[in-house]
C-alpha positions in Angstrom: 4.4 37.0 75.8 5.0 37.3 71.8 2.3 35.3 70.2 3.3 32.5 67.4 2.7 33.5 63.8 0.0 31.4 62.6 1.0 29.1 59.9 -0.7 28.6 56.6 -2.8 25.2 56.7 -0.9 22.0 55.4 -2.1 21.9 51.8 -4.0 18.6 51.2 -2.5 15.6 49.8 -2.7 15.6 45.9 -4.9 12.6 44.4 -2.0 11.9 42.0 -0.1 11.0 44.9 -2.8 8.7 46.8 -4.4 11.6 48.6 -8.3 11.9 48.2 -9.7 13.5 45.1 -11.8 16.9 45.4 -14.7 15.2 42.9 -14.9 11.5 43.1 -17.2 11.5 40.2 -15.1 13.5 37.6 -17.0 16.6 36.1 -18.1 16.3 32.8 -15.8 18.1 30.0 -19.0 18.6 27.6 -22.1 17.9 27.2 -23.3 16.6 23.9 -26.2 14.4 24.2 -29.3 15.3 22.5 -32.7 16.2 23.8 -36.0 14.8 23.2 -37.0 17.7 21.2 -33.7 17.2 18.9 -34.4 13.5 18.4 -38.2 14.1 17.8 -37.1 16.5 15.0 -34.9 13.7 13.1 -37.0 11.5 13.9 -39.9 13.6 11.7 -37.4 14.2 9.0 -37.2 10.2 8.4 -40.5 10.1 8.2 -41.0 12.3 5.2 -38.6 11.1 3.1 -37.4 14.4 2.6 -33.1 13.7 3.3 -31.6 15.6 1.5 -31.1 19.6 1.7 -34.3 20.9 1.5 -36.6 22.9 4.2 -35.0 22.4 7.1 -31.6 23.7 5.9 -33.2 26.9 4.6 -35.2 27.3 8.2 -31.5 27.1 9.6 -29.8 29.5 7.7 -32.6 31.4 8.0 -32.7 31.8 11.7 -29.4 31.9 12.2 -28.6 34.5 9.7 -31.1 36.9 11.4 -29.9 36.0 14.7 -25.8 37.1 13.8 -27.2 39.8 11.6 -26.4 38.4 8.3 -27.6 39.1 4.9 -27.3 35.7 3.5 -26.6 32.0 4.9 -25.5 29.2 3.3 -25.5 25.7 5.1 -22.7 23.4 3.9 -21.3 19.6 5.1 -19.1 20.9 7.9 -16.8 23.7 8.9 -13.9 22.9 6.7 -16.0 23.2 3.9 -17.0 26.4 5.2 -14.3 28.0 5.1 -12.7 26.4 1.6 -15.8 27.8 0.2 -15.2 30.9 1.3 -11.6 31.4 0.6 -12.6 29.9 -3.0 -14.9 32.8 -3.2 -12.9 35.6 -2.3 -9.3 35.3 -3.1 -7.4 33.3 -5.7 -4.4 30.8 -6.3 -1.2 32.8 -5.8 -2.5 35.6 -3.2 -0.9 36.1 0.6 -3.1 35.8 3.2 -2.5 36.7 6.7 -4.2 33.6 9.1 -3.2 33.3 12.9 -0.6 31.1 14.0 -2.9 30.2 17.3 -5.5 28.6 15.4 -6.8 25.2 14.5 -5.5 23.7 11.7 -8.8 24.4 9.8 -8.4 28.1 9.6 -5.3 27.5 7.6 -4.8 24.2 5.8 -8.2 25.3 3.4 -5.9 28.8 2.3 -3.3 26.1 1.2 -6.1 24.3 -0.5 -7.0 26.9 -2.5 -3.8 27.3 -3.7 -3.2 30.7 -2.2 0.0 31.0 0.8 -0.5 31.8 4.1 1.2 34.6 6.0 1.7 33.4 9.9 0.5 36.2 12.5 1.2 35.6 16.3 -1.3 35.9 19.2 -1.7 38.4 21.6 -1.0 37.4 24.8 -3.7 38.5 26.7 -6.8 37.8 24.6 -5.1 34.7 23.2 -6.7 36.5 19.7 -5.0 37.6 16.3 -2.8 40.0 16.9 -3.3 43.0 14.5 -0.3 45.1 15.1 1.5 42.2 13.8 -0.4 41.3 11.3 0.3 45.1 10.0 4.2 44.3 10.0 3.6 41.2 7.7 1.3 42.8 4.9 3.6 43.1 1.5 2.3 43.9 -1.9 1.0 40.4 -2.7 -1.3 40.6 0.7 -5.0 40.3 -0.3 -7.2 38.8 2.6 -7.1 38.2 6.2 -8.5 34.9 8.1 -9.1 35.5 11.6 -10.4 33.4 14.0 -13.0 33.8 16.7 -10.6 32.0 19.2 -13.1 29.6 21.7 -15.5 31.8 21.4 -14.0 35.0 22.2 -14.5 37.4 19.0 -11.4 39.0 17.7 -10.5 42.9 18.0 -12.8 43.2 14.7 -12.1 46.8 14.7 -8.8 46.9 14.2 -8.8 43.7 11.8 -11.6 46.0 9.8 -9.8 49.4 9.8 -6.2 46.9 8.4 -8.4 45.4 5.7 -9.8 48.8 5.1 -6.3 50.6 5.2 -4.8 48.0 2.4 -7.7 46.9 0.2 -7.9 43.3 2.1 -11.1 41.1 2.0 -12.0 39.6 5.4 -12.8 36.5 6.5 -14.0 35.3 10.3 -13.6 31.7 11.3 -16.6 32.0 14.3 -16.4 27.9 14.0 -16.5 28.2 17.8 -19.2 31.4 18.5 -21.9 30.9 17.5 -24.1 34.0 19.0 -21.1 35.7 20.2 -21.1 39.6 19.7 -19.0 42.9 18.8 -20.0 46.0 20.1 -23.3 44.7 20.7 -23.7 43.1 16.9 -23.6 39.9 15.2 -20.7 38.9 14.1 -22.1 38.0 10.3 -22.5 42.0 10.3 -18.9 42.1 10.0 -16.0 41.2 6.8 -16.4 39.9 3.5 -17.7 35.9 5.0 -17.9 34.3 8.0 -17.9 30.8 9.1 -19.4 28.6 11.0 -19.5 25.0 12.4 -22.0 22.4 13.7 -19.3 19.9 14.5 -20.5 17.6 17.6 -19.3 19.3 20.7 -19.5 22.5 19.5 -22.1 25.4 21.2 -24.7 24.5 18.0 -24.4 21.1 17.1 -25.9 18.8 14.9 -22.8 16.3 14.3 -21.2 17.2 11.6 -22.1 20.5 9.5 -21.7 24.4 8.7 -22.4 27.2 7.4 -21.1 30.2 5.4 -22.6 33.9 6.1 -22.0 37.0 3.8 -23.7 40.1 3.1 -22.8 40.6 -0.6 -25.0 39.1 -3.3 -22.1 38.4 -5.8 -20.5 35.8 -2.9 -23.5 34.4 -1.7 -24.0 33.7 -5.5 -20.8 32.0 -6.0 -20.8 29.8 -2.9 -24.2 28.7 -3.3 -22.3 27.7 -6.9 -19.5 26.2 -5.3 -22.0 23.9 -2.7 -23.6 21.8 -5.4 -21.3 21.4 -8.8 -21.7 24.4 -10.0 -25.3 24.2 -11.0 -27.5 26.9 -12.3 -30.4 24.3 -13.1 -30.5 20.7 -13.2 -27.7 19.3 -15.6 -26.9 23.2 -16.1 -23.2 23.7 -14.5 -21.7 27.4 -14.9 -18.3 26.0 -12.6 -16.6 23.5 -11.1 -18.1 23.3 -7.9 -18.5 20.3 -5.2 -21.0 18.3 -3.6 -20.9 20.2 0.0 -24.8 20.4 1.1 -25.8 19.8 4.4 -28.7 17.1 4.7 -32.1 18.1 6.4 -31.6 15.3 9.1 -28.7 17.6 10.7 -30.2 20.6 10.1 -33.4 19.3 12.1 -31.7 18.8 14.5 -29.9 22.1 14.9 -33.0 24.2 14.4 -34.3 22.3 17.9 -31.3 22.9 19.2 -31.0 26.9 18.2 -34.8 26.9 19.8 -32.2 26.4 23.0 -29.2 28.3 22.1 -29.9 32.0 23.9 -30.8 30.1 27.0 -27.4 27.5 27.3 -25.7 30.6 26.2 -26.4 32.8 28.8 -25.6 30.0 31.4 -22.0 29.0 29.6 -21.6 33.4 30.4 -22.7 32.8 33.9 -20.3 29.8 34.6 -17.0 31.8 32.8 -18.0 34.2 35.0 -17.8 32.4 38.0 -14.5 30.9 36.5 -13.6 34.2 36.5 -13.6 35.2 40.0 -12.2 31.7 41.4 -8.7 32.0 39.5 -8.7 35.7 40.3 -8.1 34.7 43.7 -5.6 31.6 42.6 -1.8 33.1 42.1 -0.1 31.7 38.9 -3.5 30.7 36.9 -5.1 33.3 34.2 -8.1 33.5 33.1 -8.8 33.9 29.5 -9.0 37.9 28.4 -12.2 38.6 26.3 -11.4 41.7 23.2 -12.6 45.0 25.1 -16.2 45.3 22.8 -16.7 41.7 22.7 -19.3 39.5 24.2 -17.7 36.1 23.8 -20.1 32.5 24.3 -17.2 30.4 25.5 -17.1 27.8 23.7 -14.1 26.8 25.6 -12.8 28.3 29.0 -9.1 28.2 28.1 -7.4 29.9 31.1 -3.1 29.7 31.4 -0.4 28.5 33.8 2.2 30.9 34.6 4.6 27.8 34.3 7.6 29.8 35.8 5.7 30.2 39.2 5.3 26.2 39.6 7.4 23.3 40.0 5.6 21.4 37.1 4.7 21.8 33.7 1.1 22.6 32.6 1.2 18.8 31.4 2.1 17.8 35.1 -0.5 20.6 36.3 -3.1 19.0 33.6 -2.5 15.3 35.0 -3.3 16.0 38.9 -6.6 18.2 37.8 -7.6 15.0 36.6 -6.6 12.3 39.0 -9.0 14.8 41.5 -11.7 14.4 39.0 -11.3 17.3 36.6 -10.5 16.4 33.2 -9.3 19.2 30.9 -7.7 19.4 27.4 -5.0 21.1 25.3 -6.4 23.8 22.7 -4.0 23.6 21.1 -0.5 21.2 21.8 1.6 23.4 19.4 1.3 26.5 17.2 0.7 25.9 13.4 3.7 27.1 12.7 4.9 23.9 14.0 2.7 21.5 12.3 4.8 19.3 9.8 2.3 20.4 7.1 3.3 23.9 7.2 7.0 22.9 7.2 7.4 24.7 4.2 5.8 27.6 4.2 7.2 28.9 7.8 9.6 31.5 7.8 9.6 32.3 11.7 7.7 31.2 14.9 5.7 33.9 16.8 6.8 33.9 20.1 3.7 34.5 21.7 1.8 31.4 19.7 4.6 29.3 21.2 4.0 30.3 24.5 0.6 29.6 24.4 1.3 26.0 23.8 3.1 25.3 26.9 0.7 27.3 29.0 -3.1 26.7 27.8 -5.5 24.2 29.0 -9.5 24.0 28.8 -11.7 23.4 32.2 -14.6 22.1 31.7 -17.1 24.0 29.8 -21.1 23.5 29.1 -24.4 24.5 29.8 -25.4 21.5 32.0 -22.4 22.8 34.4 -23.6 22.8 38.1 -22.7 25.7 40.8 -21.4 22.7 42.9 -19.8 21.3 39.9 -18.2 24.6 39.0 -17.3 25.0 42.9 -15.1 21.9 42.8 -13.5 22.7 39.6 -12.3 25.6 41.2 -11.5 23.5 44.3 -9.0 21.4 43.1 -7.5 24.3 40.8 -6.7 25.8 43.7 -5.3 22.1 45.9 -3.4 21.4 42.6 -2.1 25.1 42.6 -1.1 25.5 46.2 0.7 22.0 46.5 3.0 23.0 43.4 3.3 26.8 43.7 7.4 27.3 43.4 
Protein backbone atom coordinates (compact mmCIF):
# COMPACT_ATOMS: atom_id res chain seq x y z
CA UNK A 1 0.00 0.00 0.00
CA UNK A 2 1.79 3.46 -1.34
CA UNK A 3 2.18 5.59 1.70
CA UNK A 4 0.77 9.41 1.64
CA UNK A 5 3.48 12.04 1.08
CA UNK A 6 3.70 13.92 4.23
CA UNK A 7 2.67 17.39 4.01
CA UNK A 8 4.54 20.45 5.12
CA UNK A 9 2.89 21.75 8.52
CA UNK A 10 0.14 24.54 8.18
CA UNK A 11 2.25 27.73 8.66
CA UNK A 12 0.83 29.61 11.71
CA UNK A 13 -1.46 32.34 11.49
CA UNK A 14 0.32 35.83 11.01
CA UNK A 15 -0.26 38.36 14.15
CA UNK A 16 -1.10 41.05 11.47
CA UNK A 17 -4.01 38.99 10.71
CA UNK A 18 -5.26 38.19 14.34
CA UNK A 19 -3.07 35.14 14.81
CA UNK A 20 -0.89 35.07 18.01
CA UNK A 21 2.42 36.90 18.05
CA UNK A 22 5.88 34.92 18.34
CA UNK A 23 6.98 37.76 21.25
CA UNK A 24 4.20 39.27 23.17
CA UNK A 25 6.58 41.62 24.74
CA UNK A 26 8.22 43.11 21.51
CA UNK A 27 12.22 42.84 21.57
CA UNK A 28 13.91 45.80 22.14
CA UNK A 29 15.39 47.64 18.83
CA UNK A 30 18.37 49.26 21.03
CA UNK A 31 19.52 49.71 24.02
CA UNK A 32 20.53 53.16 25.10
CA UNK A 33 20.15 53.65 28.71
CA UNK A 34 23.06 54.52 30.73
CA UNK A 35 24.73 52.71 33.51
CA UNK A 36 25.53 53.66 36.93
CA UNK A 37 29.08 54.03 36.25
CA UNK A 38 28.09 56.47 33.19
CA UNK A 39 25.88 58.64 35.43
CA UNK A 40 28.45 58.58 38.32
CA UNK A 41 30.93 60.00 35.85
CA UNK A 42 28.57 63.15 34.86
CA UNK A 43 27.55 63.28 37.82
CA UNK A 44 31.52 64.01 39.09
CA UNK A 45 32.01 66.33 36.15
CA UNK A 46 29.14 68.68 37.69
CA UNK A 47 30.71 68.74 40.59
CA UNK A 48 33.96 70.33 39.60
CA UNK A 49 32.84 72.82 37.68
CA UNK A 50 35.00 71.86 35.05
CA UNK A 51 32.11 71.93 31.75
CA UNK A 52 33.64 72.72 29.22
CA UNK A 53 36.30 70.72 27.03
CA UNK A 54 39.00 70.07 29.18
CA UNK A 55 40.39 66.53 30.74
CA UNK A 56 37.99 64.40 30.10
CA UNK A 57 37.88 65.12 26.35
CA UNK A 58 41.66 64.61 26.07
CA UNK A 59 41.32 61.12 28.22
CA UNK A 60 38.81 60.24 25.24
CA UNK A 61 40.63 60.90 22.45
CA UNK A 62 43.26 59.53 24.02
CA UNK A 63 42.03 56.13 24.59
CA UNK A 64 40.27 55.91 21.73
CA UNK A 65 42.96 56.99 19.41
CA UNK A 66 45.20 54.13 20.78
CA UNK A 67 42.54 51.76 20.74
CA UNK A 68 41.82 52.38 16.46
CA UNK A 69 45.48 52.87 16.08
CA UNK A 70 45.56 56.48 15.53
CA UNK A 71 48.18 59.13 15.65
CA UNK A 72 46.03 61.95 16.70
CA UNK A 73 42.24 62.49 18.04
CA UNK A 74 40.29 65.30 18.07
CA UNK A 75 36.86 65.37 19.94
CA UNK A 76 34.37 67.67 18.32
CA UNK A 77 30.19 68.45 18.98
CA UNK A 78 28.96 65.54 16.94
CA UNK A 79 29.54 63.60 13.78
CA UNK A 80 28.50 66.07 11.21
CA UNK A 81 30.97 68.31 12.49
CA UNK A 82 33.34 65.61 12.20
CA UNK A 83 33.28 65.12 9.07
CA UNK A 84 32.92 69.04 7.74
CA UNK A 85 36.07 69.45 9.65
CA UNK A 86 37.67 67.00 7.90
CA UNK A 87 36.68 67.70 4.42
CA UNK A 88 37.55 71.49 5.36
CA UNK A 89 40.95 70.20 6.09
CA UNK A 90 41.75 68.18 3.17
CA UNK A 91 40.14 69.38 0.04
CA UNK A 92 38.86 72.68 -1.19
CA UNK A 93 35.81 74.57 -2.75
CA UNK A 94 35.61 73.45 -6.43
CA UNK A 95 37.18 69.77 -6.05
CA UNK A 96 35.16 66.31 -7.09
CA UNK A 97 34.82 63.97 -4.66
CA UNK A 98 33.62 60.55 -4.96
CA UNK A 99 31.06 59.74 -1.75
CA UNK A 100 28.66 56.60 -1.83
CA UNK A 101 25.27 56.88 -2.92
CA UNK A 102 24.24 54.19 0.02
CA UNK A 103 25.04 56.44 2.71
CA UNK A 104 23.52 58.68 5.26
CA UNK A 105 22.97 61.91 4.29
CA UNK A 106 25.86 63.10 6.61
CA UNK A 107 28.65 61.54 4.50
CA UNK A 108 27.61 63.80 1.74
CA UNK A 109 25.62 66.98 2.57
CA UNK A 110 29.10 68.39 4.61
CA UNK A 111 31.15 67.82 0.87
CA UNK A 112 28.38 70.24 -0.39
CA UNK A 113 29.09 72.35 2.64
CA UNK A 114 32.39 72.84 1.88
CA UNK A 115 31.69 74.03 -1.30
CA UNK A 116 33.38 71.09 -3.13
CA UNK A 117 30.72 68.63 -5.58
CA UNK A 118 30.11 65.28 -4.92
CA UNK A 119 30.64 62.36 -7.40
CA UNK A 120 27.76 59.60 -6.68
CA UNK A 121 29.24 55.88 -6.45
CA UNK A 122 26.84 52.93 -6.12
CA UNK A 123 27.03 50.01 -3.64
CA UNK A 124 27.99 46.66 -4.04
CA UNK A 125 25.46 44.43 -3.67
CA UNK A 126 26.76 42.00 -1.49
CA UNK A 127 28.59 43.94 1.26
CA UNK A 128 26.05 46.71 0.86
CA UNK A 129 29.77 48.85 0.90
CA UNK A 130 31.25 51.44 -1.63
CA UNK A 131 31.80 49.97 -4.59
CA UNK A 132 35.41 50.63 -5.81
CA UNK A 133 35.25 49.44 -9.36
CA UNK A 134 32.86 52.05 -9.80
CA UNK A 135 34.11 54.51 -8.15
CA UNK A 136 37.28 53.98 -10.70
CA UNK A 137 34.84 54.58 -13.80
CA UNK A 138 33.81 58.07 -12.21
CA UNK A 139 37.25 59.58 -11.36
CA UNK A 140 37.94 62.63 -14.05
CA UNK A 141 40.72 65.14 -13.86
CA UNK A 142 39.02 67.38 -11.22
CA UNK A 143 38.75 64.07 -8.75
CA UNK A 144 40.72 64.87 -5.57
CA UNK A 145 39.34 62.82 -2.44
CA UNK A 146 37.19 59.93 -1.71
CA UNK A 147 34.52 59.65 1.31
CA UNK A 148 33.70 56.30 2.12
CA UNK A 149 31.60 55.02 4.60
CA UNK A 150 32.04 52.25 7.18
CA UNK A 151 28.36 51.04 6.26
CA UNK A 152 26.65 49.76 9.97
CA UNK A 153 29.54 48.84 11.00
CA UNK A 154 30.93 46.81 8.38
CA UNK A 155 34.42 48.48 7.25
CA UNK A 156 34.69 49.11 3.57
CA UNK A 157 37.13 47.10 1.11
CA UNK A 158 39.92 49.70 2.45
CA UNK A 159 42.35 48.03 0.19
CA UNK A 160 41.05 48.70 -2.79
CA UNK A 161 39.70 52.31 -1.81
CA UNK A 162 43.67 52.80 -0.72
CA UNK A 163 45.42 51.30 -3.82
CA UNK A 164 42.48 54.01 -6.04
CA UNK A 165 43.52 56.88 -3.89
CA UNK A 166 47.07 55.80 -4.26
CA UNK A 167 46.70 55.14 -8.12
CA UNK A 168 45.26 58.89 -8.76
CA UNK A 169 46.71 61.12 -6.07
CA UNK A 170 43.29 61.15 -3.98
CA UNK A 171 43.14 62.01 -0.12
CA UNK A 172 40.97 59.63 1.79
CA UNK A 173 38.52 60.07 4.15
CA UNK A 174 36.39 57.20 6.31
CA UNK A 175 33.01 57.95 7.75
CA UNK A 176 33.40 54.96 10.77
CA UNK A 177 30.23 57.16 12.36
CA UNK A 178 28.87 53.63 12.99
CA UNK A 179 32.31 51.35 14.01
CA UNK A 180 33.57 52.24 16.41
CA UNK A 181 36.40 49.32 17.14
CA UNK A 182 35.72 47.69 14.00
CA UNK A 183 38.89 46.32 12.16
CA UNK A 184 40.81 45.77 8.68
CA UNK A 185 43.06 43.06 8.36
CA UNK A 186 43.42 42.91 11.92
CA UNK A 187 43.98 46.95 12.40
CA UNK A 188 42.29 49.94 13.51
CA UNK A 189 40.64 51.60 11.26
CA UNK A 190 42.32 55.25 12.21
CA UNK A 191 45.57 53.38 10.75
CA UNK A 192 44.10 53.82 7.55
CA UNK A 193 43.40 57.31 4.93
CA UNK A 194 44.06 60.81 5.25
CA UNK A 195 40.96 61.27 8.48
CA UNK A 196 38.57 59.32 9.84
CA UNK A 197 35.37 60.04 11.56
CA UNK A 198 33.61 59.27 14.25
CA UNK A 199 30.27 59.68 16.17
CA UNK A 200 28.88 59.59 19.68
CA UNK A 201 25.37 60.16 18.63
CA UNK A 202 22.85 58.47 21.19
CA UNK A 203 22.15 55.07 19.86
CA UNK A 204 25.25 54.59 18.45
CA UNK A 205 27.93 51.53 19.70
CA UNK A 206 29.86 54.57 21.83
CA UNK A 207 27.56 57.00 22.93
CA UNK A 208 27.50 59.88 24.97
CA UNK A 209 24.29 61.79 23.27
CA UNK A 210 25.46 63.89 21.01
CA UNK A 211 29.38 64.13 19.99
CA UNK A 212 32.46 63.03 17.72
CA UNK A 213 35.54 62.86 16.87
CA UNK A 214 38.11 63.27 14.05
CA UNK A 215 41.31 60.86 13.85
CA UNK A 216 44.38 61.46 11.54
CA UNK A 217 47.92 60.54 11.52
CA UNK A 218 49.44 63.66 9.89
CA UNK A 219 50.56 66.57 12.09
CA UNK A 220 49.71 69.33 9.42
CA UNK A 221 45.67 68.06 9.66
CA UNK A 222 45.54 67.41 13.13
CA UNK A 223 46.92 71.04 13.28
CA UNK A 224 44.33 72.53 11.17
CA UNK A 225 41.29 70.82 12.65
CA UNK A 226 42.25 71.47 16.04
CA UNK A 227 42.22 75.22 14.27
CA UNK A 228 38.98 74.72 12.76
CA UNK A 229 37.31 73.28 16.34
CA UNK A 230 37.66 76.51 18.34
CA UNK A 231 37.76 79.90 15.88
CA UNK A 232 40.81 79.57 14.73
CA UNK A 233 42.73 80.22 17.87
CA UNK A 234 46.43 79.95 18.33
CA UNK A 235 46.19 81.67 21.87
CA UNK A 236 43.55 83.45 23.63
CA UNK A 237 42.22 86.35 21.38
CA UNK A 238 44.97 85.06 18.80
CA UNK A 239 42.96 83.71 15.64
CA UNK A 240 45.22 82.49 12.52
CA UNK A 241 41.50 81.38 10.62
CA UNK A 242 38.16 81.35 10.46
CA UNK A 243 37.29 78.51 12.38
CA UNK A 244 34.04 77.46 14.52
CA UNK A 245 32.92 76.76 17.94
CA UNK A 246 32.74 72.74 17.57
CA UNK A 247 34.30 71.35 21.06
CA UNK A 248 32.78 68.68 22.71
CA UNK A 249 32.03 69.38 26.57
CA UNK A 250 33.56 67.19 29.38
CA UNK A 251 30.09 66.18 30.56
CA UNK A 252 29.71 63.93 27.33
CA UNK A 253 33.04 62.95 27.17
CA UNK A 254 32.63 61.54 30.88
CA UNK A 255 30.40 59.72 30.01
CA UNK A 256 31.90 58.05 26.98
CA UNK A 257 35.15 57.28 28.69
CA UNK A 258 32.78 54.89 31.26
CA UNK A 259 31.22 53.77 28.51
CA UNK A 260 34.57 52.75 26.33
CA UNK A 261 35.73 51.10 29.92
CA UNK A 262 32.65 48.64 28.35
CA UNK A 263 33.08 48.80 24.76
CA UNK A 264 35.43 45.47 24.03
CA UNK A 265 33.05 43.54 26.10
CA UNK A 266 29.31 44.74 24.30
CA UNK A 267 31.30 44.39 21.27
CA UNK A 268 32.16 41.07 21.35
CA UNK A 269 28.52 40.13 22.34
CA UNK A 270 26.85 42.47 19.32
CA UNK A 271 29.70 39.73 17.09
CA UNK A 272 28.17 36.84 18.96
CA UNK A 273 24.48 37.79 18.28
CA UNK A 274 25.27 38.73 14.22
CA UNK A 275 26.55 35.60 14.29
CA UNK A 276 23.76 33.74 15.50
CA UNK A 277 21.73 36.03 12.94
CA UNK A 278 23.78 34.61 10.72
CA UNK A 279 23.01 31.03 10.88
CA UNK A 280 19.08 31.54 11.44
CA UNK A 281 18.50 33.36 7.87
CA UNK A 282 20.98 30.94 6.40
CA UNK A 283 18.41 28.46 6.82
CA UNK A 284 15.36 31.07 5.91
CA UNK A 285 14.92 31.03 1.70
CA UNK A 286 14.47 34.64 0.40
CA UNK A 287 16.19 36.60 3.48
CA UNK A 288 20.09 37.68 3.25
CA UNK A 289 22.19 38.30 5.65
CA UNK A 290 24.46 41.28 5.54
CA UNK A 291 27.98 40.34 3.68
CA UNK A 292 31.06 41.67 5.85
CA UNK A 293 34.36 42.99 3.29
CA UNK A 294 36.63 39.65 3.17
CA UNK A 295 39.56 41.29 5.74
CA UNK A 296 37.09 43.05 7.89
CA UNK A 297 36.05 42.55 11.36
CA UNK A 298 32.78 44.62 11.38
CA UNK A 299 30.95 45.68 15.19
CA UNK A 300 27.51 45.77 13.83
CA UNK A 301 26.22 48.59 14.62
CA UNK A 302 23.28 47.63 12.74
CA UNK A 303 22.33 44.02 11.46
CA UNK A 304 20.85 45.08 8.14
CA UNK A 305 20.01 41.84 6.29
CA UNK A 306 17.64 42.02 2.69
CA UNK A 307 14.42 40.67 1.32
CA UNK A 308 14.68 38.95 -1.94
CA UNK A 309 11.30 40.95 -2.71
CA UNK A 310 10.77 38.90 -6.01
CA UNK A 311 10.51 35.56 -3.96
CA UNK A 312 7.39 36.99 -1.72
CA UNK A 313 4.00 38.21 -2.22
CA UNK A 314 4.70 41.45 -0.27
CA UNK A 315 6.96 44.21 -0.20
CA UNK A 316 9.73 44.58 2.39
CA UNK A 317 7.33 47.41 3.82
CA UNK A 318 4.51 44.62 4.12
CA UNK A 319 7.37 42.11 5.32
CA UNK A 320 8.57 45.06 7.86
CA UNK A 321 4.85 45.50 9.25
CA UNK A 322 4.04 41.67 10.29
CA UNK A 323 7.73 41.37 12.00
CA UNK A 324 6.25 43.92 14.11
CA UNK A 325 2.73 43.12 14.83
CA UNK A 326 4.70 39.54 16.25
CA UNK A 327 6.76 41.76 18.40
CA UNK A 328 9.84 42.55 16.33
CA UNK A 329 10.29 46.00 15.49
CA UNK A 330 12.82 46.83 12.77
CA UNK A 331 13.79 49.89 10.74
CA UNK A 332 14.77 51.22 7.27
CA UNK A 333 18.59 52.16 6.85
CA UNK A 334 18.05 53.78 4.58
CA UNK A 335 14.21 54.62 2.67
CA UNK A 336 15.96 55.86 -0.53
CA UNK A 337 19.45 56.30 -2.01
CA UNK A 338 20.92 59.88 -1.87
CA UNK A 339 20.75 60.23 -5.12
CA UNK A 340 17.17 60.60 -4.56
CA UNK A 341 17.15 63.13 -1.77
CA UNK A 342 15.57 66.51 -3.04
CA UNK A 343 18.79 68.18 -1.74
CA UNK A 344 20.93 66.49 -4.17
CA UNK A 345 18.45 67.27 -6.98
CA UNK A 346 20.93 69.05 -8.67
CA UNK A 347 23.98 67.64 -8.56
CA UNK A 348 22.61 63.93 -9.75
CA UNK A 349 23.50 62.91 -13.11
CA UNK A 350 22.35 59.13 -12.83
CA UNK A 351 20.99 56.64 -10.13
CA UNK A 352 23.17 53.61 -9.27
CA UNK A 353 21.27 50.73 -9.69
CA UNK A 354 22.41 48.81 -6.96
CA UNK A 355 21.82 51.84 -4.28
CA UNK A 356 18.21 51.77 -5.55
CA UNK A 357 17.81 48.28 -4.93
CA UNK A 358 18.98 48.43 -1.62
CA UNK A 359 16.15 50.76 -0.69
CA UNK A 360 13.39 48.45 -1.54
CA UNK A 361 15.17 45.53 0.06
CA UNK A 362 16.93 46.54 3.48
CA UNK A 363 15.67 46.49 6.90
CA UNK A 364 17.53 46.45 10.45
CA UNK A 365 16.62 43.55 13.17
CA UNK A 366 17.15 44.36 16.29
CA UNK A 367 20.63 44.97 17.32
CA UNK A 368 22.46 45.48 20.90
CA UNK A 369 24.49 44.13 23.51
CA UNK A 370 21.67 43.54 26.05
CA UNK A 371 20.23 41.12 23.29
CA UNK A 372 19.14 37.74 24.88
CA UNK A 373 19.68 34.03 23.28
CA UNK A 374 15.88 33.69 23.78
CA UNK A 375 15.36 37.14 22.50
CA UNK A 376 17.57 36.50 19.44
CA UNK A 377 15.68 32.97 19.15
CA UNK A 378 12.33 34.60 18.57
CA UNK A 379 13.64 37.24 16.36
CA UNK A 380 14.62 34.54 14.21
CA UNK A 381 11.19 32.84 15.02
CA UNK A 382 8.97 35.07 13.55
CA UNK A 383 11.46 35.87 10.55
CA UNK A 384 10.95 32.67 9.65
CA UNK A 385 6.51 32.56 10.44
CA UNK A 386 6.54 35.96 8.46
CA UNK A 387 8.76 34.35 5.72
CA UNK A 388 6.98 31.04 5.25
CA UNK A 389 3.28 32.51 5.26
CA UNK A 390 4.38 34.98 2.30
CA UNK A 391 7.05 32.98 0.37
CA UNK A 392 5.58 33.30 -3.50
Amino acid sequence: MPTATPHAPAPSKLAVQGGTPVCPTPVPFMATGLAEADIAAATAVLRSGMLRAAKKCEELEQRLGRMSEARHALTCANGTCALQLAYEALFEPGDEVLVPAWSYIATVSMVVARGARPVFVDADPNTMQLDAADAARRITPRTRAIAATHLYGCPVDVDAVQRLADRHGLKVIYDAAQAHLATWRGRGLGAFGDAVTYSFYATKNLATGEGGMVTCNDDTVARTIRLLRSHGETEKYTHERVGYNYRLNDIAAAIGCSRLDRLEAETARRRATAACYDAGLARIKGLLAPAATPGSEPVYHLYVARLETEKFRCTRDEFCAALAAEGVPTAIHYPRSLTRQPAFARLVTDHPPVADRLSTMVFALPMHHALSGQQVDSVLEALAKVAQAYRA
